[in-house]
C-alpha positions as a Markdown table, in Angstrom:
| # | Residue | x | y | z |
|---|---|---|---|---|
| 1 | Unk | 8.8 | -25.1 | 6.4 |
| 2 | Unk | 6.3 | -24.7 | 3.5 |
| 3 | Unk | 4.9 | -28.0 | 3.9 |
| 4 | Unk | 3.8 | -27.0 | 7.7 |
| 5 | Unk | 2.3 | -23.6 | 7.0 |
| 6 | Unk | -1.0 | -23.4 | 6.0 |
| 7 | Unk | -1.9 | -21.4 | 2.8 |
| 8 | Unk | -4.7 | -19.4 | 1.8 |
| 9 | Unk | -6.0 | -17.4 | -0.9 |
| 10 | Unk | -8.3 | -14.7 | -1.1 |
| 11 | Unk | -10.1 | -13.4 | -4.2 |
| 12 | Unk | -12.5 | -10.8 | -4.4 |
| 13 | Unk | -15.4 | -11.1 | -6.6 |
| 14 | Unk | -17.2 | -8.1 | -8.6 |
| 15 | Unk | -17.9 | -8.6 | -12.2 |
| 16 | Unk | -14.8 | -11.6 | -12.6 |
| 17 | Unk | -17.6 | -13.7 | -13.5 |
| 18 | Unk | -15.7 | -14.8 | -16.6 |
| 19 | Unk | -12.4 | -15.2 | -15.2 |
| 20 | Unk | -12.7 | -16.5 | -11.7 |
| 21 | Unk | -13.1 | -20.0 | -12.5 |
| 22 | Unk | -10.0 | -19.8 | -14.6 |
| 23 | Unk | -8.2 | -18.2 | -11.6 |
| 24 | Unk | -9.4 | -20.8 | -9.3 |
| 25 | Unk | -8.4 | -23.8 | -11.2 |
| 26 | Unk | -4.8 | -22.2 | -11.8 |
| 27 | Unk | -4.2 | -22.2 | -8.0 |
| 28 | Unk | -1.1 | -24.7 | -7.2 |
| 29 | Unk | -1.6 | -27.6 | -4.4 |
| 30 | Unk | 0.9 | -25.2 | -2.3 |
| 31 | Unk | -2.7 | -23.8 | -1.6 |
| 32 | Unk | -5.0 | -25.2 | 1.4 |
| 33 | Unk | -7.8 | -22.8 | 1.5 |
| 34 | Unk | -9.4 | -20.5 | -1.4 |
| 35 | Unk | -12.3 | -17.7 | 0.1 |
| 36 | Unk | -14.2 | -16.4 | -3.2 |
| 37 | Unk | -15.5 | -13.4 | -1.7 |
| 38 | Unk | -18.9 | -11.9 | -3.4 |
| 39 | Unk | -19.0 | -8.5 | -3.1 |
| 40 | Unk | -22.8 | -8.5 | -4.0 |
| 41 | Unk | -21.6 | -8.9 | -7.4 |
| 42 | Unk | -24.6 | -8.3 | -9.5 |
| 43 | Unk | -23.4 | -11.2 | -12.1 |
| 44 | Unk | -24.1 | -13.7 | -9.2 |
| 45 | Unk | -19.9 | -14.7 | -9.4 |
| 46 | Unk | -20.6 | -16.2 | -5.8 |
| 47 | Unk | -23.6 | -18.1 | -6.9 |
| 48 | Unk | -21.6 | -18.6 | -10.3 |
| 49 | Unk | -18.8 | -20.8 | -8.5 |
| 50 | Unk | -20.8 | -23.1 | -6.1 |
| 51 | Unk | -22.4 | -24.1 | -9.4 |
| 52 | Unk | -19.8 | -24.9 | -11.3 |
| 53 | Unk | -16.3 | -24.8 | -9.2 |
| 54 | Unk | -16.1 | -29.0 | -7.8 |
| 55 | Unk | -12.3 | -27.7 | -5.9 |
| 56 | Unk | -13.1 | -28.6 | -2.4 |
| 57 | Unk | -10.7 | -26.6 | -1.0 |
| 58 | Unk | -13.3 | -23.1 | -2.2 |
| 59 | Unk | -15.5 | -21.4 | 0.2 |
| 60 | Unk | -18.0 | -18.7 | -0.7 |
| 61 | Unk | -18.5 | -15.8 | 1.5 |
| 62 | Unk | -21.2 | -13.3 | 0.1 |
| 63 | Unk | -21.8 | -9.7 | 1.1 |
| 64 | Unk | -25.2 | -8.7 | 1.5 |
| 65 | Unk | -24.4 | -5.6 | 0.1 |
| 66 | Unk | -21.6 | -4.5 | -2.1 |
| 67 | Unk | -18.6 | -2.7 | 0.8 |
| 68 | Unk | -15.4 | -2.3 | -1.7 |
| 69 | Unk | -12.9 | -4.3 | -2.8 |
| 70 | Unk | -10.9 | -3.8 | 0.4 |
| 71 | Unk | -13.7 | -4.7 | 2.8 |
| 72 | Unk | -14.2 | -7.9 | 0.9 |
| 73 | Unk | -10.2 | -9.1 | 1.7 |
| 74 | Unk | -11.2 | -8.7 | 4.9 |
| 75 | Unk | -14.0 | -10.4 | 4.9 |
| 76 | Unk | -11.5 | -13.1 | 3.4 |
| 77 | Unk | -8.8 | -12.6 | 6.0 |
| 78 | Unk | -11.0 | -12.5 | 9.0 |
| 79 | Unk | -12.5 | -16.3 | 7.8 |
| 80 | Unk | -8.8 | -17.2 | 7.3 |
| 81 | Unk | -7.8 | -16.6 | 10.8 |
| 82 | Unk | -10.5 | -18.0 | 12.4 |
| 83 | Unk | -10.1 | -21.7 | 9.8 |
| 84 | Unk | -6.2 | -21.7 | 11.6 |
| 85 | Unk | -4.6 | -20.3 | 8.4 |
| 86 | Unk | -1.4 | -18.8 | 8.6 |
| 87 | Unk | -0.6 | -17.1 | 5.5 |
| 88 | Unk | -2.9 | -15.1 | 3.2 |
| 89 | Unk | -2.6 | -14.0 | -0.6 |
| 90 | Unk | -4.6 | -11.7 | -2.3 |
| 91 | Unk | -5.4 | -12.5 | -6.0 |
| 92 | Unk | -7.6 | -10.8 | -7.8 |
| 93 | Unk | -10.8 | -12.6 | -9.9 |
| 94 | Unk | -10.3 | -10.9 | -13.2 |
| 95 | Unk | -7.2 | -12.9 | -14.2 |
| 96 | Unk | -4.3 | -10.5 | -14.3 |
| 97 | Unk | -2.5 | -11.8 | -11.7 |
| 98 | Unk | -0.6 | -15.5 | -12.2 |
| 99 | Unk | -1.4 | -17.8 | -9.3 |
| 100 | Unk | 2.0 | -19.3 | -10.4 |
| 101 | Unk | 3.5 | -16.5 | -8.2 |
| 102 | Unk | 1.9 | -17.5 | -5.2 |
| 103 | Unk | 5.0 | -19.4 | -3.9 |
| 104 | Unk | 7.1 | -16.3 | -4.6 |
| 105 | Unk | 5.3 | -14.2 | -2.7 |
| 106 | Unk | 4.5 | -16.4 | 0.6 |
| 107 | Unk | 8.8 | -17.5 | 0.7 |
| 108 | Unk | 10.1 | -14.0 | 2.3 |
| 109 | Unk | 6.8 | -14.9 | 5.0 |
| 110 | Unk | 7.6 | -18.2 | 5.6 |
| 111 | Unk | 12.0 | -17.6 | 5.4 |
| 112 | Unk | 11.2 | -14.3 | 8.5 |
| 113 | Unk | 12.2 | -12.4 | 5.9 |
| 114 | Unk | 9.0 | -10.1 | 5.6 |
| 115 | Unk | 5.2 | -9.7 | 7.1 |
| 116 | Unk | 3.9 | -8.4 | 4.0 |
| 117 | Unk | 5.3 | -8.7 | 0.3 |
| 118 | Unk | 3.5 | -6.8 | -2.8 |
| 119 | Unk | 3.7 | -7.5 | -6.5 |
| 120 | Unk | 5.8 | -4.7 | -8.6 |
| 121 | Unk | 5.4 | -4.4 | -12.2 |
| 122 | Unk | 7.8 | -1.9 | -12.3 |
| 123 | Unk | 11.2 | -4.3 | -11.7 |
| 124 | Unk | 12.2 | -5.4 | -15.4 |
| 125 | Unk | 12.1 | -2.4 | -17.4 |
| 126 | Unk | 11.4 | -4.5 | -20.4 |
| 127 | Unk | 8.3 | -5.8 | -18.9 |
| 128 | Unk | 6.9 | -1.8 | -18.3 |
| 129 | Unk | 6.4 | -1.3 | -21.8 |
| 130 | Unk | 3.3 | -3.6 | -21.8 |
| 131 | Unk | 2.0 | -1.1 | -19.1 |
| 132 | Unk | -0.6 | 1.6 | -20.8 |
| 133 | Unk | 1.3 | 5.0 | -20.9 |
| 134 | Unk | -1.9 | 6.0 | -18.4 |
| 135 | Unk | -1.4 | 3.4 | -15.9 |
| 136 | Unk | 2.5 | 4.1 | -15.9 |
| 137 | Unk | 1.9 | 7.7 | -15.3 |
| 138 | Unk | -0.2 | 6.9 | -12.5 |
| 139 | Unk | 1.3 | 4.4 | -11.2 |
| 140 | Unk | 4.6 | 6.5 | -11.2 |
| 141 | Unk | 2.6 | 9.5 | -9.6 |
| 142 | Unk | 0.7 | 7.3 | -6.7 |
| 143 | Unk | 4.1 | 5.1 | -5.8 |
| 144 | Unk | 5.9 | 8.8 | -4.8 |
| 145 | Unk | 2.8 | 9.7 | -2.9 |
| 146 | Unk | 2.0 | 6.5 | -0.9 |
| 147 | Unk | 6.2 | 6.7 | 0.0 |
| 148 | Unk | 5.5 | 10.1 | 1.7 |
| 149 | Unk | 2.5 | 8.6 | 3.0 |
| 150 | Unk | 3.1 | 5.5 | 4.2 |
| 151 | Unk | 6.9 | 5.6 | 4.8 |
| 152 | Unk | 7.8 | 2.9 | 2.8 |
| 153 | Unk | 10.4 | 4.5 | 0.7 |
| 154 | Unk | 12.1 | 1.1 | -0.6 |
| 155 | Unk | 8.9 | 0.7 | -2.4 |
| 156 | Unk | 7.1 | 1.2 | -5.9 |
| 157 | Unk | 3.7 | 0.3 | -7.6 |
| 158 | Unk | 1.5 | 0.8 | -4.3 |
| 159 | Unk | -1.8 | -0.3 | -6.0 |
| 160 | Unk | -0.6 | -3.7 | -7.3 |
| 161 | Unk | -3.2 | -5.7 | -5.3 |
| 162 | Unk | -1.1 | -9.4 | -5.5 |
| 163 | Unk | 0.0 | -9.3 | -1.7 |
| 164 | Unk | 0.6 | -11.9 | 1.3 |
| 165 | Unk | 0.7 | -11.5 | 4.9 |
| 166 | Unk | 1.3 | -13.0 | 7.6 |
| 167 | Unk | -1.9 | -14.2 | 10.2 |
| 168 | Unk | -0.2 | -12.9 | 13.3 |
| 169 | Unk | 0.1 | -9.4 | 11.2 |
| 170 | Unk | -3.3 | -9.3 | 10.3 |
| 171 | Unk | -4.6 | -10.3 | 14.1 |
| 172 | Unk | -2.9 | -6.9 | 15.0 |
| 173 | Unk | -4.6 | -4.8 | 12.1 |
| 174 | Unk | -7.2 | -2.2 | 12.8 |
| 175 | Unk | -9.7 | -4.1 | 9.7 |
| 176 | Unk | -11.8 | -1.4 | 10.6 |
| 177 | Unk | -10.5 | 1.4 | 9.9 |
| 178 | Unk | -8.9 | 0.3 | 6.6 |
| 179 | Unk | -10.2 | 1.6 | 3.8 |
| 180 | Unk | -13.1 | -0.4 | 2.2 |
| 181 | Unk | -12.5 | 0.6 | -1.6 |
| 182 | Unk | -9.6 | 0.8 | -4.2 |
| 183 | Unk | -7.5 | 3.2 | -1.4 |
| 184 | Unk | -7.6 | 0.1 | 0.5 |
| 185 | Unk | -3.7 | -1.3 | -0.8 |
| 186 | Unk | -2.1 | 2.2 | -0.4 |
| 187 | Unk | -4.0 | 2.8 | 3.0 |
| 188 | Unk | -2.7 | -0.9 | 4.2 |
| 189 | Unk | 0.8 | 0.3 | 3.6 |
| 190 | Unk | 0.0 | 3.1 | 5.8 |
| 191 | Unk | -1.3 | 0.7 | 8.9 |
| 192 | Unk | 1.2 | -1.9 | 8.2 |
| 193 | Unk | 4.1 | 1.2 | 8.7 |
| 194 | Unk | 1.9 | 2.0 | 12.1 |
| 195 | Unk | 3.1 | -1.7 | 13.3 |
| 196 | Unk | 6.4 | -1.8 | 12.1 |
| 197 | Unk | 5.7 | -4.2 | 9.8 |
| 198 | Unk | 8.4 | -5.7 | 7.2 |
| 199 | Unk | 7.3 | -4.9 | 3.8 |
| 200 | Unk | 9.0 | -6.6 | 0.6 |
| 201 | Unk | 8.5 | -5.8 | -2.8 |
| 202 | Unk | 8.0 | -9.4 | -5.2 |
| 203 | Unk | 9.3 | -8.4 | -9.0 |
| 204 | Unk | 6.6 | -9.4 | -11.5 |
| 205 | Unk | 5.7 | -8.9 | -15.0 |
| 206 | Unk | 2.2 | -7.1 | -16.1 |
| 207 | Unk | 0.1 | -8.7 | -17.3 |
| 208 | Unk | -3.4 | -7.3 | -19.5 |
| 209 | Unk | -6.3 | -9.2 | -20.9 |
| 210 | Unk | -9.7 | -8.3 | -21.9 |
| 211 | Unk | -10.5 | -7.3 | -18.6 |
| 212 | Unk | -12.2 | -4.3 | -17.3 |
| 213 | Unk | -11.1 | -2.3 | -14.8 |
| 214 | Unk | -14.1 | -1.1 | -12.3 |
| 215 | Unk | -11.6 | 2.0 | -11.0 |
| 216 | Unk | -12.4 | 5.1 | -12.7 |
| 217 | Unk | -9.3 | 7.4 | -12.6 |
| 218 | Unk | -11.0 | 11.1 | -13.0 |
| 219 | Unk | -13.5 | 10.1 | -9.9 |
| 220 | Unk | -10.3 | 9.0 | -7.2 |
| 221 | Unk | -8.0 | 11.3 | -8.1 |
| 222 | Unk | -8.9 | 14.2 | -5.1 |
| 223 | Unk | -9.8 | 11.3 | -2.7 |
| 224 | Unk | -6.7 | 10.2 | -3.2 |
| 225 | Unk | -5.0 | 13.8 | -2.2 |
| 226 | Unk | -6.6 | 14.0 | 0.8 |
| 227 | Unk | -6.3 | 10.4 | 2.0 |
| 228 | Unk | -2.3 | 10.6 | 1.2 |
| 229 | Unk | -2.1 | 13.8 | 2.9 |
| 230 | Unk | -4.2 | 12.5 | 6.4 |
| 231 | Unk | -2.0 | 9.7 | 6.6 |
| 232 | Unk | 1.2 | 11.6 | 6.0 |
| 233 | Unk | 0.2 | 13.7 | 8.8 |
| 234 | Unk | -1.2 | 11.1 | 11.2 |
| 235 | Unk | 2.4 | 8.9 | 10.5 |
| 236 | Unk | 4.1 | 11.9 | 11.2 |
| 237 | Unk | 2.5 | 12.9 | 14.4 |
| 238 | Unk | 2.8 | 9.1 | 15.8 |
| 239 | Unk | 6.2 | 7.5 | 14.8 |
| 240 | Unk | 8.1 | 11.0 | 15.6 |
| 241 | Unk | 5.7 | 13.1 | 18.1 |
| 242 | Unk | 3.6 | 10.4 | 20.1 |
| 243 | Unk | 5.9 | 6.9 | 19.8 |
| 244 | Unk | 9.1 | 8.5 | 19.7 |
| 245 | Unk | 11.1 | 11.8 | 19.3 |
| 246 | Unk | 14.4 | 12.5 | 17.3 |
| 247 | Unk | 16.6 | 14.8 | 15.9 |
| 248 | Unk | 13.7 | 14.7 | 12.8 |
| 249 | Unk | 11.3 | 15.7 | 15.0 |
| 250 | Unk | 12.7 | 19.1 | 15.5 |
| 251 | Unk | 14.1 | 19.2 | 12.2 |
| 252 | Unk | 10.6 | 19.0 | 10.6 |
| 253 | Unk | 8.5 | 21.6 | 11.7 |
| 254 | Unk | 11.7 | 24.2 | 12.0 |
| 255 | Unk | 12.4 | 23.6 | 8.2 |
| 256 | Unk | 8.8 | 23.9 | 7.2 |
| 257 | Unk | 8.6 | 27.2 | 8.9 |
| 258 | Unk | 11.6 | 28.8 | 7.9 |
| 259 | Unk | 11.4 | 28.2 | 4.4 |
| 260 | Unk | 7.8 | 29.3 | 4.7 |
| 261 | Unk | 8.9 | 32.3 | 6.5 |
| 262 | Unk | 11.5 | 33.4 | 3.4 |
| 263 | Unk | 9.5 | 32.3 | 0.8 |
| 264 | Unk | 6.5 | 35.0 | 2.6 |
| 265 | Unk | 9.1 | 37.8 | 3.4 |
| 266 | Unk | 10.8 | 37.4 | 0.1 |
| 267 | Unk | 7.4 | 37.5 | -2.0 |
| 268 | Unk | 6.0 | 40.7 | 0.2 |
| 269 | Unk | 9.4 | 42.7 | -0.2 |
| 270 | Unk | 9.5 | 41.6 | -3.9 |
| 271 | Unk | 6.2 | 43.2 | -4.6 |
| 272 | Unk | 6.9 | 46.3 | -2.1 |
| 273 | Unk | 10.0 | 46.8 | -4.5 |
| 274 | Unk | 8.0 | 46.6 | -7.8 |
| 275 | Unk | 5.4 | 48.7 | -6.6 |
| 276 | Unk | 7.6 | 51.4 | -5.5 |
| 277 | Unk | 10.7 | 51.2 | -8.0 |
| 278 | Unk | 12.7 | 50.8 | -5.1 |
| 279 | Unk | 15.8 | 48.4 | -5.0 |
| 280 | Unk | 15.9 | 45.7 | -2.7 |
| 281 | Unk | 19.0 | 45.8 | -0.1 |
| 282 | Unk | 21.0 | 42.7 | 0.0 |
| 283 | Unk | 20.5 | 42.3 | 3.3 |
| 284 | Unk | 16.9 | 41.5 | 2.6 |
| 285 | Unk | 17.8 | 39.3 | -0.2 |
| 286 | Unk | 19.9 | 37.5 | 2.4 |
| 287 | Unk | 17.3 | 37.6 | 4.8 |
| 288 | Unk | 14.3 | 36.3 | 2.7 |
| 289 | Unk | 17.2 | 32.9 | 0.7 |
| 290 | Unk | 18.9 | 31.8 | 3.7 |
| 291 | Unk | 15.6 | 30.9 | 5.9 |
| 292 | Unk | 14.3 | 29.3 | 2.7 |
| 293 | Unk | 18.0 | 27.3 | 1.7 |
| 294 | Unk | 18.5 | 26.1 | 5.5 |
| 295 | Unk | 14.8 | 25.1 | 5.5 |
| 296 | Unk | 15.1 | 22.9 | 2.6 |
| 297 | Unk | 18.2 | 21.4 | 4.4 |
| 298 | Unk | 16.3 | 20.8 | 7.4 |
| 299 | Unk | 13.6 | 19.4 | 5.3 |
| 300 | Unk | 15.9 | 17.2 | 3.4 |
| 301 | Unk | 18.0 | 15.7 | 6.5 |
| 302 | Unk | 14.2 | 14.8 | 7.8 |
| 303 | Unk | 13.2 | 12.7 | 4.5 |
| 304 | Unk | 17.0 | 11.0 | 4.9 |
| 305 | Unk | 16.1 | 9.9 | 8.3 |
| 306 | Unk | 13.0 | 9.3 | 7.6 |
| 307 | Unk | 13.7 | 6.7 | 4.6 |
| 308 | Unk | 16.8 | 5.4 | 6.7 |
| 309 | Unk | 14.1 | 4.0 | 9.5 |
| 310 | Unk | 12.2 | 1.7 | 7.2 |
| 311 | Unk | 11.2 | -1.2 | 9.2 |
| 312 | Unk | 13.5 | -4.4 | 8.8 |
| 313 | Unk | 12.5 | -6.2 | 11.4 |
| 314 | Unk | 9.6 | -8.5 | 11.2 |
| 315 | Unk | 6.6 | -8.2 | 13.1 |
| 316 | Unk | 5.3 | -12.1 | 12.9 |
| 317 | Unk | 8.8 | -12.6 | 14.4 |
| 318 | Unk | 9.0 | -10.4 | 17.2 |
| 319 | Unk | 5.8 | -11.8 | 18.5 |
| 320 | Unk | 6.3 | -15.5 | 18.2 |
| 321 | Unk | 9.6 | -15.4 | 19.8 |
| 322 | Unk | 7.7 | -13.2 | 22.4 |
| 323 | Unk | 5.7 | -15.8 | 22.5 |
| 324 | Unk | 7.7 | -18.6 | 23.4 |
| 325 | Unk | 9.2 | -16.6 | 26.0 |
């Protein structure tokens, strides 16, 4: 099945100008197409490779101006679809990710197993201790926000940017409206839970060189927040309001009030009770826990639905056996 599927890879160039030729040349002859993507670097890596890169199977595609690291795999995918190719991988220029992989990563595709698989450094506990105690943190912090937001709780490492998909997946992506910049893997996880899509997680170990990293940490953080939080309330309102309607969908929004509405009541009799030395009654005890205990129920039988409907289907599937009907 390999042998009939058409391979490509797409690597995004901003200041990999000393590791992108390394990167190139380690790509395996599983590989039929490679788009080096120049996101108006300003070291020229475009330039840099049609110079000095004689693998015929390389094609430069520049940006004019520079659009994020996200808008420049989809520059990448878009010229893969149109050349006929039917599965991508994403592989960063600066060297931290072994093209060696590449065949691990496209088998779940190819097998029907998966639309979508991702690279987790976080499998072989061993391996983690290579990981700088910052990234971990963050790493740890951003994987239990990209679950909430992007409903992929069988999932970890959400910004690990070694990924495949399938071409019929990415024909039915909005390109647009994916983030352009480093949200761009987290806010894919998002659009590809939109579709239903099959996501798989491929183990993997880190790996650090004497790269730099072009993310600053203290400047992302908020944007971050509030991207999470939008598409938390945007998968929300589709998969359980607008596509469908459950049991979750009722226990949601009842949970969230009532424990708001004991948490408020309890807080506002607590301070009427300091400020006037009076005892509370225990039926205002009663009255401010139980809202807040049965909304936390509520709450909690929603996330257990919620993780329970993880897509297992794949997408690619469905539609070619649409297809051929």
């Amino acid at each position: 099945m390999m042998k009939d599927t058409l391979i490509a890879v797409v690597i995004p160039s901003y200041k990999v100008k000393n590791h992108v030729l390394d990167v190139i040349s380690a790509m395996g002859p599983e590989v039929d197409r490679i788009y080096v993507v120049d996101d108006a670097c300003p070291e020229g890596s475009g330039d840099f490779v049609e110079k000095n890169c004689g693998d015929p199977r390389v094609t430069v595609i520049k940006h004019g101006v520079n659009q994020g690291v996200g808008a420049a795999v989809m520059t990448g995918y878009l010229a893969a679809v149109q050349d006929g190719m039917d599965i991508m991988v994403k592989v960063d220029g600066d060297g931290q990710m072994d093209p060696a992989l590449i065949s691990l990563f496209i088998s779940p595709i190819i097998a029907g197993e998966a639309d979508y698989t991702k690279g987790n450094r976080f499998f072989d506990l061993e391996n983690v201790l290579a990981m700088p105690a910052l990234r971990l943190f963050g790493n740890a912090v951003l994987s239990f926000m990209t679950k909430l937001s992007s409903g992929y709780w069988n999932l970890f490492d959400p910004t690990n940017g070694f990924t495949a998909i399938h071409a019929e997946v990415v024909r039915y992506l909005p390109l647009k409206k994916i983030s352009k910049r480093y949200f761009f893997e987290t806010d894919m996880l998002f659009r590809l839970n939109i579709l239903r899509a099959v996501v798989v997680d491929i183990p993997m170990a880190a790996k650090y060189g004497n790269e730099v990293s072009n993310l600053k940490i203290k400047k992302i953080v908020t944007e971050f927040l509030i991207k999470h939080l939008v598409n938390f309330v945007k998968r929300i309102f589709y998969n359980y309001y607008l596509r469908d309607m459950s049991l979750a969908s009722i226990e949601l929004p009842v949970g969230v009030i009532m424990m708001i509405f004991g948490m408020v009541f309890g807080a506002y009799n607590w301070v009427q009770s300091i400020s006037f030395g009076l005892p509370s009654t225990s039926g205002t005890v009663m009255l401010s826990a139980m809202p807040v205990i049965i909304g936390i129920q509520l709450i909690l039988a929603f996330l257990g639905y919620d993780i329970a409907t993880v897509p297992t289907r794949p997408l690619h599937q469905r539609k070619i056996n649409g297809s051929k009907k």
